[in-house]
LOBA-957613 format. One record per residue (C-alpha): x, y, z. Coordinates in steps of 0.001 Angstrom, whole numbers, padded with zeros to 6 digits, always signed. Layout:
N
XYZ/...
***
This chain:
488
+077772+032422-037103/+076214+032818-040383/+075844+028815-041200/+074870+027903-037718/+071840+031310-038535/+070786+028911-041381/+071005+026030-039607/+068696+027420-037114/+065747+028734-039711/+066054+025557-041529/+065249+023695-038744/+062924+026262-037373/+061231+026189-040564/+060700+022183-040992/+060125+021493-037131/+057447+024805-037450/+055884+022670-040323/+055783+019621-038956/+053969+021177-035800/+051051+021878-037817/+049983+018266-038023/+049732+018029-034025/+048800+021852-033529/+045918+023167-031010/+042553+022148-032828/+039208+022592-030975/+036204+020076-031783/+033897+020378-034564/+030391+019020-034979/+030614+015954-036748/+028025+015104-039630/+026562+011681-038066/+023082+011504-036605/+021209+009687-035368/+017387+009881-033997/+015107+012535-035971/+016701+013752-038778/+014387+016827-039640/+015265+018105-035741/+018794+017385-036276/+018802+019596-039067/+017081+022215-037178/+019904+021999-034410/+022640+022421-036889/+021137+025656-038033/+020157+027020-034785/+024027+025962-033479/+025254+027532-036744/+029421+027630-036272/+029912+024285-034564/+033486+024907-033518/+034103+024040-030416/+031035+021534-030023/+031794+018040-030484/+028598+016145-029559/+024843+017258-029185/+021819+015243-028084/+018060+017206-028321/+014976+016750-027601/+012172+019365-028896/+008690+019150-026704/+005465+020100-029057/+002159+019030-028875/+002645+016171-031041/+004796+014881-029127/+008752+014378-027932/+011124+014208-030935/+014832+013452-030116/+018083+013862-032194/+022336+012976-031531/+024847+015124-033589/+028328+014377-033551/+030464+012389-031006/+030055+011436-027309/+033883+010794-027453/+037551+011428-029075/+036811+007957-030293/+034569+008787-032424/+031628+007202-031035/+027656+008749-031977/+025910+010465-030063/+022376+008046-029455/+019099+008218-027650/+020527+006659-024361/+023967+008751-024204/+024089+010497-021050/+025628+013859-020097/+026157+015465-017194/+023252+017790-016619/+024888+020602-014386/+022654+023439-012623/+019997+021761-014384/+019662+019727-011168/+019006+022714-009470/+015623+023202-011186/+014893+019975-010240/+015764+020760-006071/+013553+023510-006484/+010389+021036-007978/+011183+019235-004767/+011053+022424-002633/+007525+022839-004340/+006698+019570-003776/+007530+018833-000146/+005499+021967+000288/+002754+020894-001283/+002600+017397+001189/+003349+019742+004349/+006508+018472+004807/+007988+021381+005412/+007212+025344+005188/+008918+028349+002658/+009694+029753+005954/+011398+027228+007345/+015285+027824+008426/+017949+025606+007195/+019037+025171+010862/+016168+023353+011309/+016728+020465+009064/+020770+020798+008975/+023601+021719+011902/+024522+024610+010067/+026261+027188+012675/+026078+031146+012624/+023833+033276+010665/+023711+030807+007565/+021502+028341+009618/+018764+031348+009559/+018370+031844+006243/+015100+030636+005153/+014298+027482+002142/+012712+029774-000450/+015881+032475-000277/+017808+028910-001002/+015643+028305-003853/+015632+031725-004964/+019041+032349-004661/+018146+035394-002306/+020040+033907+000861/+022789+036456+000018/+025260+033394-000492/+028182+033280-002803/+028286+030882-005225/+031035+028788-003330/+032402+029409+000018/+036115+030500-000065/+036967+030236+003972/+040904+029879+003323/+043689+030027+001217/+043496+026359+000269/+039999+026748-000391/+040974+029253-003184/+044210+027356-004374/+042238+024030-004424/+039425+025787-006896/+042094+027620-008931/+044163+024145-009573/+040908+022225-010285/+040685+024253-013141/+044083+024413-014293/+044326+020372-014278/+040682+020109-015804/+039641+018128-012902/+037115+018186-010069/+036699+021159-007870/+034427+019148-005663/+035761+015684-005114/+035966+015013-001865/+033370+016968-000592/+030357+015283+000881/+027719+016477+003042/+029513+017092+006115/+032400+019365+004406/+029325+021384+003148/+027059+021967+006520/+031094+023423+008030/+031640+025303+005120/+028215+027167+004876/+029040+027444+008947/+031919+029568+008202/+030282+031488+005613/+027898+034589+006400/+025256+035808+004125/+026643+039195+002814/+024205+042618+001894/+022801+040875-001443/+020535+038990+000848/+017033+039406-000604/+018435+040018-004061/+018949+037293-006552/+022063+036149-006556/+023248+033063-007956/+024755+030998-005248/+025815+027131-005768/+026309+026991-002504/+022822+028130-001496/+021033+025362-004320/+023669+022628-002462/+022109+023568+001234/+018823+023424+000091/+018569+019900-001231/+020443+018705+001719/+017933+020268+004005/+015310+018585+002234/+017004+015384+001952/+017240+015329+005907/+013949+016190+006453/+012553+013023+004788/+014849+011189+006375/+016747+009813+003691/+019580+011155+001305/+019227+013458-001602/+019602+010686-004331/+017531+008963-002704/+014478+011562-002374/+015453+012935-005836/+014449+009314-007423/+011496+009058-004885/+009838+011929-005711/+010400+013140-009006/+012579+010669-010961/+011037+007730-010502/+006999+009473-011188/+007818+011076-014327/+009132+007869-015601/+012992+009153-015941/+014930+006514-015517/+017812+007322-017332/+018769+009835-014882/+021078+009314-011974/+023642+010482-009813/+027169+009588-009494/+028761+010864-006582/+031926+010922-004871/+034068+008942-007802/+031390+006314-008980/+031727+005354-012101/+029694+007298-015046/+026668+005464-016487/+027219+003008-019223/+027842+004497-022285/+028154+008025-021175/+029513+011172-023623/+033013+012331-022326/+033379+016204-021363/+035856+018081-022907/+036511+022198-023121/+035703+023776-026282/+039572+023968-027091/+039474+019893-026855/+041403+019040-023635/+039478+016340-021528/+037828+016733-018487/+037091+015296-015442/+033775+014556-014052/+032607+016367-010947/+031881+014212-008371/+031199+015313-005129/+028563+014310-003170/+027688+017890-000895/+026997+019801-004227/+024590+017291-006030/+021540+019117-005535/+023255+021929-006983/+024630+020033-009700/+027441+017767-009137/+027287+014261-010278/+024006+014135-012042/+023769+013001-015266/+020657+012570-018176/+019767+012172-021650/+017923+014896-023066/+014693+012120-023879/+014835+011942-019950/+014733+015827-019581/+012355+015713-022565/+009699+013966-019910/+010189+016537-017345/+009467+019547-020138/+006412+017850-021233/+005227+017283-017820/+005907+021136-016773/+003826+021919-020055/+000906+019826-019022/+001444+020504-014960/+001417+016637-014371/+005130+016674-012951/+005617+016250-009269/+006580+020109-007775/+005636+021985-010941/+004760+024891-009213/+008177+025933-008623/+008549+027113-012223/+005961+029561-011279/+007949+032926-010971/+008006+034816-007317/+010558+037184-007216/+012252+039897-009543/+015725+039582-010279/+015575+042739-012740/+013214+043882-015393/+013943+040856-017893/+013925+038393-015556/+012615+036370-012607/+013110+033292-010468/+010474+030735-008570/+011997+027935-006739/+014934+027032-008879/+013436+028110-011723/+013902+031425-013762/+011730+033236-016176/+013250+035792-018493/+011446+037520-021304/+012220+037447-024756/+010398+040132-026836/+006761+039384-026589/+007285+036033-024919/+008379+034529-021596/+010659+031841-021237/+010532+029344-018243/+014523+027878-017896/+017336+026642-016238/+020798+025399-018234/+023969+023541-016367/+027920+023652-016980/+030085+021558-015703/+034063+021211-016812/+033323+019711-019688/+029644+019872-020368/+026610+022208-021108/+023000+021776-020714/+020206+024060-021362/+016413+023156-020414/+013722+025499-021934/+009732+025492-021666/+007883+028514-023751/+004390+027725-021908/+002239+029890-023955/+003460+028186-027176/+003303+024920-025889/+006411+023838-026528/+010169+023150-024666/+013516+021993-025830/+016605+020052-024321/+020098+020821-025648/+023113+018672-024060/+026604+018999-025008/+030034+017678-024300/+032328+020644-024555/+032039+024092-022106/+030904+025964-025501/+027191+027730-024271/+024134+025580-026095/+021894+028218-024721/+021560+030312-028001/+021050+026989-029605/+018039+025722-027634/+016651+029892-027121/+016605+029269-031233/+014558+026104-031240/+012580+027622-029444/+011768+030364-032041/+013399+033717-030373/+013999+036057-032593/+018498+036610-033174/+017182+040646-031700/+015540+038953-028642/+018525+036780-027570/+021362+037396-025086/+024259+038660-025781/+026627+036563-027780/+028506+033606-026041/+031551+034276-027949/+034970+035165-026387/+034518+037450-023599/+037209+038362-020632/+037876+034591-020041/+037963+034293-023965/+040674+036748-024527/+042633+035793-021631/+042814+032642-022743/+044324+034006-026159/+046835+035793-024563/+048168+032747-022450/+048415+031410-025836/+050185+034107-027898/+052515+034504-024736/+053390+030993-023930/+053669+029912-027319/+056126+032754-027869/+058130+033115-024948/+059540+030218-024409/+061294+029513-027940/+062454+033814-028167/+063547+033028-024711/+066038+030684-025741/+067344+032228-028875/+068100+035341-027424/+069845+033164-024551/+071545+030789-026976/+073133+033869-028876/+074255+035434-025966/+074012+033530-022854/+077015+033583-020718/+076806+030032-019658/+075828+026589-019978/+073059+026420-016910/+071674+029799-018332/+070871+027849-021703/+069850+024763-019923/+067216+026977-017918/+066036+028904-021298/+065768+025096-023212/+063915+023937-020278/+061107+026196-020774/+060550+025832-023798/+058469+022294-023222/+056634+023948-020421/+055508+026852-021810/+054622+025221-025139/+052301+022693-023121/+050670+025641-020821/+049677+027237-024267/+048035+024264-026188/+046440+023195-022810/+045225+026831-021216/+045023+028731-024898/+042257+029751-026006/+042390+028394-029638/+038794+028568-030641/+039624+032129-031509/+043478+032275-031996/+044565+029721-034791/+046564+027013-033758/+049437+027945-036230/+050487+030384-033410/+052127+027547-031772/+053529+025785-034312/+055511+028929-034864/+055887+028738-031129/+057504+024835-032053/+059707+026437-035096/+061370+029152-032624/+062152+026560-030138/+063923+024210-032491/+065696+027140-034295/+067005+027968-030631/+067937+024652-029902/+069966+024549-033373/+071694+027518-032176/+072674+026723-028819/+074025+023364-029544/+077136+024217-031586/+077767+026891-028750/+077537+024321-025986/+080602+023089-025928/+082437+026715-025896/+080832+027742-022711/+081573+027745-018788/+079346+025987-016715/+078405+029127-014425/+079464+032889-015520/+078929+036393-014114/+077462+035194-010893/+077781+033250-007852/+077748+029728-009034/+074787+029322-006131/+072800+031801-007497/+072674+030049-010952/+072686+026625-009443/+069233+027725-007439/+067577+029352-010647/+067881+026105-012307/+066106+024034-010188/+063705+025978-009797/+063432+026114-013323/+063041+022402-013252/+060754+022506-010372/+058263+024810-012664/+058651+022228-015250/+057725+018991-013108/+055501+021297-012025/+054170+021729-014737/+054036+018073-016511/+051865+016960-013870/+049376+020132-013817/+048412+020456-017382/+050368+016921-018629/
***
């Protein structure tokens, strides 16, 4: 027992080691740039700890002019981040639905008043709400409707697997959803509702007649110049040359895709030169719908909303702004009016760039939000990793000391893979260092090393119905298969 003890912590020990070179480690900021050098420096103070970022493309709005910089990599490949890489944009879009509101207005199209049942075959109280509680988020809609059980498994596996909450879901799927789906007590309070943005631009779309793409590129796109812009719906390909999205821990992502959701930011994707047009446009009140950055309604005493647009207050100054996340991507779009001046921050990780572009702007640390850092979804992401880096390898020591059988070790040995890939895929390892599961790699291996000199001395089934083992073990195996395919 002693020598096969050593055994074990040898092994433990060099497996543990050689874990470190493949360990959990999230993106960094690279040093290439590219584009304006003096703003890129700018954006690598303002972003100060890059962990977790792996590619950023700006674009800072002044007087003189646009300026725009790339930082880092638009892929694991190591490819820079240029002038012409595009990133998904997110809620961004939604800003943009709500210029459209403001515009369509504006040529009498249609009314603030108007009901969404009027444009789109949307059943039950949902059809009454009006266009400007879409745009203000005041409809009393959640952010996405939930009418089943699949409806909630199908969002909670998207995000397990890193993939696309919305595929599938086109314009049809939306107007039955939002059927199903009553505005609760919130309505006339802001809200944030996806689901209300989605409606919105889909109601618009049908009242010209034409999708929203289509009316997106007609009316806004296409005026301000912005042609790298465009929307890529329902599994189209990316544009050429597109940054890759990725969560700040460095798994991959999928892009979102669905074409329902695009006015409320699914499949729309930009470079921040492109979004650098729009800003100067707002600033001068050239771009097409520019009134709905004006603010209407209160949301609380920081902070407003127009059509799309909100308005929040920092210290002595009032921010006009609207940022996007997708599974793999951030995008924050900011316009200080009184100074003159806007910013465009893009990235291709789920780390917040809001701070970042609030800085370039020139808000005061005191005057910003609270910190992005780690908060419940942070920490529970560190425990998935401390437990399923753990578990699985004390799991089978403690099994291959004293298990009473062969199938009990084979169901302990089993988990070990599984639970080791759940923590380097769902940990949260831009705060918990990714030596936690290479010690998670050294106690696996030290149990293996202990339960294979003991293999051959045990019964196949022990101390219980031989059924009763029999169905704990593939189930085990289901969990892992399972598993593989989930977060593989």
């Amino acid at each position: 027992m002693r020598r096969s003890t050593v055994v074990a912590l040898v092994v433990g020990l060099v497996v543990g080691a050689l874990a470190l070179f493949g360990a959990p480690r999230p993106p960094h900021l690279s040093a290439r740039t590219t584009g304006d050098a003096d703003l890129a420096a700018a954006v690598r103070t303002a972003a100060g700890d890059t962990e977790g970022l792996r590619g950023l493309s700006v674009a800072l709005v002044e007087p003189g002019g646009v300026r725009v910089a790339g930082l880092g990599e638009r892929n694991a490949d190591g490819a820079p981040v240029e002038a012409d890489t595009s990133f998904e944009i997110g809620s961004v879009t939604k800003a943009l639905t709500g210029m459209l509101l403001a515009d369509q207005v504006a040529a009498g199209a249609v009314r603030p008043d108007d009901r969404l049942r009027d444009a789109l075959p949307v059943s039950g109280p949902t059809g009454d709400v009006t266009l400007a509680e879409l745009a203000s988020h005041r409809a009393g809609l959640p952010r996405v409707p939930v009418t089943s059980v699949g409806d909630a498994f199908g969002l909670w596996w998207a995000n397990l697997t890193a993939a696309d909450p919305y595929a599938g879901q086109g314009v049809d799927w939306l107007t039955r959803a939002a059927g199903k789906t009553e505005p609760g007590d919130g309505r006339g309070r802001v809200e944030y509702s996806n689901l209300g943005a989605a409606l919105l631009g889909q109601a618009l779309a049908a009242k010209a007649g034409t999708g929203y793409p289509e009316l997106l590129d007609r009316e806004l796109l296409t005026p301000l110049g912005m042609d790298r812009t465009s929307v890529h719906p329902d599994g189209a390909a990316p544009p050429a040359g597109h940054a890759d999205g990725g969560r700040a821990t460095g798994r991959p992502t999928d892009p979102w895709t669905g074409s329902g959701w695009v006015p409320a930011g699914v499949g729309t994707w930009s470079t921040s030169g492109d979004l650098g047009k729009l800003v100067a446009a707002l600033l001068d009140g050239t771009a097409p719908g520019a009134d709905a950055a004006t603010a209407r309604f209160e949301e609380d005493g920081r902070n407003r909303i127009g059509y799309g647009w909100f308005t929040t207050r920092h210290g002595d100054r009032d921010v006009v702004w609207h940022n996007g996340g997708t599974g793999g991507f951030r995008a924050y779009v900011g316009v200080d009016r009184a100074a003159g001046k806007g910013v465009v921050v893009l990235g291709n990780t789920d780390r917040s760039v809001d701070p970042i572009g609030l800085r370039l702007l020139g808000v005061p640390q005191e005057d910003l939000p609270d910190d992005d850092g780690a908060g419940l979804p942070g920490w529970v992401g560190v425990g998935l990793a401390l437990v399923f880096s753990l578990i699985g390898g004390l799991s089978l020591l403690s099994t291959a000391r004293r298990g009473p059988d062969r199938l009990s070790v084979l169901d302990a040995a089993l988990w070990v893979p599984a639970s080791l890939l759940l923590a380097y895929r769902l940990g949260e390892w831009t705060v918990l260092p990714g030596w936690v599961w290479a010690v998670g790699c050294g106690l696996g291996a030290a149990g293996l090393a202990l339960a294979v000199p003991r293999w051959r001395t045990l019964p196949l089934v022990a101390g219980v119905p031989p059924w009763r083992r029999w169905t704990g073990t593939a189930l085990t195996v289901v969990f892992v298969l399972v598993t593989l395919v989930a977060v593989g």
